[in-house]
C-alpha positions in Angstrom: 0.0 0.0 0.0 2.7 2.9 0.9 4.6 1.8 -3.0 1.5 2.8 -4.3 0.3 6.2 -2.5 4.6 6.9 -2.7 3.5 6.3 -6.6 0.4 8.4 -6.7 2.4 11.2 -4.8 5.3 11.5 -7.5 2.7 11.3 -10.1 1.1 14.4 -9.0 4.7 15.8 -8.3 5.3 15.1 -12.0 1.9 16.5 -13.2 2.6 19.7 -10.6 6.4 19.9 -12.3 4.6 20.3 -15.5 1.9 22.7 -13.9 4.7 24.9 -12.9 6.8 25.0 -15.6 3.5 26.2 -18.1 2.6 28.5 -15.6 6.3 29.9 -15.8 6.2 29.9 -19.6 2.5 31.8 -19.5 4.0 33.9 -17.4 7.1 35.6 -19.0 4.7 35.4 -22.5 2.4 37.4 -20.5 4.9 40.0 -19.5 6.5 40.0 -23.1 3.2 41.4 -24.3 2.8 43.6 -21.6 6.5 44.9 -22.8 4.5 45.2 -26.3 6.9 42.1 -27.0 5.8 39.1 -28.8 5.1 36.1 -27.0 6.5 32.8 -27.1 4.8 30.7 -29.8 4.9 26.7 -29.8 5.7 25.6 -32.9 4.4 23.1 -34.8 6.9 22.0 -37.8 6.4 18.1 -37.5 10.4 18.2 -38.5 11.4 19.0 -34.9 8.6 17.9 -33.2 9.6 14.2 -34.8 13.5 14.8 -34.0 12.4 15.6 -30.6 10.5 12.3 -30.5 13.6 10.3 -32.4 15.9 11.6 -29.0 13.4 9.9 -26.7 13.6 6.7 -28.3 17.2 7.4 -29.4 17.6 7.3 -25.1 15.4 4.3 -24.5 17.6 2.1 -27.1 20.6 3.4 -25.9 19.7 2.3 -22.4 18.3 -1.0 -23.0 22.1 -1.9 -25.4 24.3 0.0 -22.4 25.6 2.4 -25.4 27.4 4.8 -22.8 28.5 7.3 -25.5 24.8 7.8 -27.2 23.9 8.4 -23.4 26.8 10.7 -23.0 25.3 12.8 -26.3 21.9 12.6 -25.0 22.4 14.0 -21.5 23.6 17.0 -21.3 26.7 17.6 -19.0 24.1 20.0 -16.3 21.7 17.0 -16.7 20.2 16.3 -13.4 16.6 14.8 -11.8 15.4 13.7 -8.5 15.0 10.2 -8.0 11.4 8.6 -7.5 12.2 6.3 -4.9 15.3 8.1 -3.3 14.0 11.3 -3.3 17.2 12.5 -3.8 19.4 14.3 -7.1 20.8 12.2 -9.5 23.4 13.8 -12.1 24.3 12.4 -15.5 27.5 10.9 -13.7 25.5 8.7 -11.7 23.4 7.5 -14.1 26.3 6.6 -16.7 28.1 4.7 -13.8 24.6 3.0 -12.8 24.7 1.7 -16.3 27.9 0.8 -16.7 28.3 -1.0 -13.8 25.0 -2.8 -14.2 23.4 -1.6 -11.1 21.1 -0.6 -13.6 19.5 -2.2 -16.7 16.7 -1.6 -19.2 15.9 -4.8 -20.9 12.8 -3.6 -22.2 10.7 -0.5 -22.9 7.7 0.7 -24.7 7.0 4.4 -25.2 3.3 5.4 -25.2 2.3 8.2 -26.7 4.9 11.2 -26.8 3.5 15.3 -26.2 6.1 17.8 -27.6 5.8 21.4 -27.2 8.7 23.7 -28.4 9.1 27.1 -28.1 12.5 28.1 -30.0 15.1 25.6 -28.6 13.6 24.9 -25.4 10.9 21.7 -25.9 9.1 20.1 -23.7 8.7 16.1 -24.0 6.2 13.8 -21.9 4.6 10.7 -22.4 3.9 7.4 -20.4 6.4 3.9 -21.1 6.5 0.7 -19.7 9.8 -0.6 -18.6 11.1 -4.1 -17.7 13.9 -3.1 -15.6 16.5 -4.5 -13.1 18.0 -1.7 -10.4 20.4 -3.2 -7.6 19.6 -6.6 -8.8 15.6 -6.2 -8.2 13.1 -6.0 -10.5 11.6 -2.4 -10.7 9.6 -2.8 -14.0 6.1 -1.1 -14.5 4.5 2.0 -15.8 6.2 5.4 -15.7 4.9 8.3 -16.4 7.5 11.2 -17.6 8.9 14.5 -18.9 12.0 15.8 -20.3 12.9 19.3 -20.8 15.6 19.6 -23.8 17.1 22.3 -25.1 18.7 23.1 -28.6 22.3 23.1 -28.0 25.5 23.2 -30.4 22.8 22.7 -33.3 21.5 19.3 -31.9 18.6 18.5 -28.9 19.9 17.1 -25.6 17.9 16.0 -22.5 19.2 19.1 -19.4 16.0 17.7 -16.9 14.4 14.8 -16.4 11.1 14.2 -14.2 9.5 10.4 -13.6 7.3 8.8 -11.7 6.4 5.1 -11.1 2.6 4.7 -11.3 2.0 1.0 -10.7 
């Protein structure tokens, strides 16, 4: 019983994360107008809406063969998140080492549905997947729900936050 109402609580962290982060982006459009400034449109060219999409599976393959450089170029260096069951910050370094020693392994994902919204070179990415996965040498498969914030950088898209939560 406390897995699941720990689950329900990071969901609604993950849906409030979201909440916060639109809010924000109303926000500073709102005063951009008020400045007589345009505000922030999302776009909608299905070319970098897809690429967006491509990075998000690009991460869940890379993850599930241990390819520790395609993770390298798909995290950025500042990447961080807070970890759903520890509560506490993870950085890109811990990741990599969690996959590379094997503390952690995808053997199996499938992506639901994927939102995009981008505004410039900031996008927003969110969706649901469900993940067969080994952590510490338990099994912590099950349905996630998540978001990535990415951001246009050096001419390519990289992953700078990451928000999940385990919902069953």
């Amino acid at each position: 019983m406390k897995k699941r109402v720990l689950s329900q609580w990071f969901a609604g962290l993950l849906l409030f994360s979201a909440l916060v982060w639109w809010a924000g982006l109303s926000i500073r459009g709102a005063a951009a107008m008020g400045k007589g400034l345009d505000a922030p449109v999302p776009s909608k060219d299905p070319t970098v809406i897809e690429s967006i999409k491509q990075v998000e599976r690009d991460m869940g393959d890379a993850m599930v063969a241990v390819d520790i450089d395609k993770l390298n170029q798909i995290f950025a260096d500042d990447w961080a998140t807070i970890g759903y069951a520890s509560g506490k910050i993870i950085t890109k370094e811990k990741v990599l080492r969690g996959f590379k020693s094997g503390n952690d392994k995808l053997v199996s994902y499938a992506l639901g549905p994927i939102d995009v919204q981008v505004f410039g070179d900031v996008a927003l990415a969110h969706g649901g997947v469900t993940e067969k996965r080994i952590r510490d040498g338990k099994d912590d498969s099950g349905e996630v729900l998540y978001m990535d914030l990415l951001e246009k950088r050096a001419g390519k898209w990289v992953v700078v936050r990451s928000e999940s939560a385990m919902v069953k």
